[in-house]
C-alpha positions in Angstrom: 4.7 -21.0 -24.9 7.0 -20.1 -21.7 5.6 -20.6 -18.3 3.7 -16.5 -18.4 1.3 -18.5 -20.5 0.4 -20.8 -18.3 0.7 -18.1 -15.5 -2.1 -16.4 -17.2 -4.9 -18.7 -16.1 -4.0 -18.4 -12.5 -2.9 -14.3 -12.0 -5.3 -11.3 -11.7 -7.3 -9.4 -14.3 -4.2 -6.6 -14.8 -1.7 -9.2 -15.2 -4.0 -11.5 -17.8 -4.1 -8.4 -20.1 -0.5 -7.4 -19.9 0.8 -10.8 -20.6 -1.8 -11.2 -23.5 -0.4 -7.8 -25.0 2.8 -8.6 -24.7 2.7 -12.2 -26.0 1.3 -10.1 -28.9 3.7 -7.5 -30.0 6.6 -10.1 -29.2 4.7 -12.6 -31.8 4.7 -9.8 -34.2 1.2 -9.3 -34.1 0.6 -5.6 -33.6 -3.2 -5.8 -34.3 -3.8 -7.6 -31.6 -1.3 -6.4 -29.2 -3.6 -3.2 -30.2 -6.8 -4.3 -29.2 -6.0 -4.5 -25.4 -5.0 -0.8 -25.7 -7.2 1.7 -24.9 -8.4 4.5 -26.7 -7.1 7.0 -24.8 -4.0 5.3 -23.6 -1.2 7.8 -22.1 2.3 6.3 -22.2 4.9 7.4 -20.5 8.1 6.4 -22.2 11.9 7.7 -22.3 11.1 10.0 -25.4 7.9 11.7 -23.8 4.7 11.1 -23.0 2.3 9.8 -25.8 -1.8 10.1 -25.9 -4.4 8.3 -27.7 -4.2 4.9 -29.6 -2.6 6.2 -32.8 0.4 7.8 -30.8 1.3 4.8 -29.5 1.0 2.3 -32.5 3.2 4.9 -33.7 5.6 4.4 -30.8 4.8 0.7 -31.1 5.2 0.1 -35.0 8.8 0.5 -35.6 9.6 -1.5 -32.3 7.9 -4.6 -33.4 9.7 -4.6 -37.0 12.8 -4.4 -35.7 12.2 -6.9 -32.8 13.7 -10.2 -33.3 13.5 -11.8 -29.8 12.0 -11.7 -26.0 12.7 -13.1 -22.7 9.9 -12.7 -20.3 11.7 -12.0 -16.9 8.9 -11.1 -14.3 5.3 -10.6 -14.5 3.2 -9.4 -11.6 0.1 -7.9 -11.1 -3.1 -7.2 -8.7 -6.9 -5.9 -10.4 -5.9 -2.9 -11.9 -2.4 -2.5 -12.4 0.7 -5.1 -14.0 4.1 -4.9 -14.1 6.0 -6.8 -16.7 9.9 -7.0 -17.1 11.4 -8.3 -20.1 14.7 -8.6 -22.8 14.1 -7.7 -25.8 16.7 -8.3 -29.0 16.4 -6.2 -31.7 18.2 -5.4 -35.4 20.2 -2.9 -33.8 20.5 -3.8 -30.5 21.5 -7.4 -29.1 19.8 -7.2 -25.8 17.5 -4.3 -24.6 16.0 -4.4 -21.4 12.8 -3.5 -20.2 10.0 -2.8 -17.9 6.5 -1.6 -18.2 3.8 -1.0 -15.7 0.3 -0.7 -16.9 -3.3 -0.1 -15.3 -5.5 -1.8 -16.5 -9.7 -1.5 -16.7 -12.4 -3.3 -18.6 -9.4 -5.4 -20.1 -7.6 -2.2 -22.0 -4.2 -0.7 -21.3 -5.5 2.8 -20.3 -1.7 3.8 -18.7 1.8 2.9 -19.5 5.2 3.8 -18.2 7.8 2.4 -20.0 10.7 2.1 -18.7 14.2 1.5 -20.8 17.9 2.7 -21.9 17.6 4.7 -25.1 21.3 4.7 -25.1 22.2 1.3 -26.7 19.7 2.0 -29.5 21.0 5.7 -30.0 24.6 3.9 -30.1 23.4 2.0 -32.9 22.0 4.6 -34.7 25.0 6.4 -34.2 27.2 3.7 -35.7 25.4 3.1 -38.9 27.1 4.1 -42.2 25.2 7.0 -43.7 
């Protein structure tokens, strides 16, 4: 893997289980991105704010199908709370960059705010044939 991985071993408790998660989803693996989310997550992404587990598979699901590439940029983090920056490339959208910061507790995800432009993805969507 890329040098987060081997970041991992030296960085704080937040950070471990933000890089985990996202080494997850980015390999596809949505199960186990899952299970360092907690129960009663809260997101806060562009579209609104989503609550519980199941709201933000949902959120999550599509994402991961469409995802065909990442670049980890930056990954930071104390005890309780991460910040990961990263680009993503998608089916739709060629480069899509993002930032998340997450707290953190017992090893779960129990807040995220995501942050990311909607408009390149809306573009696409817009530009589709129908």
């Amino acid at each position: 893997m890329t040098e987060a991985t081997s970041m991992t071993e030296a960085t704080s408790p937040a950070l471990r289980t933000a890089l985990a998660y996202y080494h997850a989803w980015t390999g596809h693996d949505l199960d186990q991105a899952m299970s360092y989310i907690a129960d009663d997550i809260v997101c806060d992404a562009p579209a609104g704010v989503l609550k519980g587990a199941d709201a933000y598979r949902g959120f999550m699901g599509p994402f991961v199908q469409i995802l065909t590439g990442s670049e980890l940029l930056a990954a930071f983090g104390d005890d309780t709370t991460a910040v990961i920056v990263y680009d993503t490339q998608t089916v739709p959208v060629a480069s899509a960059p993002a930032a998340e910061c997450v707290t953190v507790a017992d090893g779960k995800i129990t807040r995220s705010r995501f942050i990311f432009d909607r408009l390149p993805f809306d573009a696409a969507r817009q530009s589709r044939p129908t």
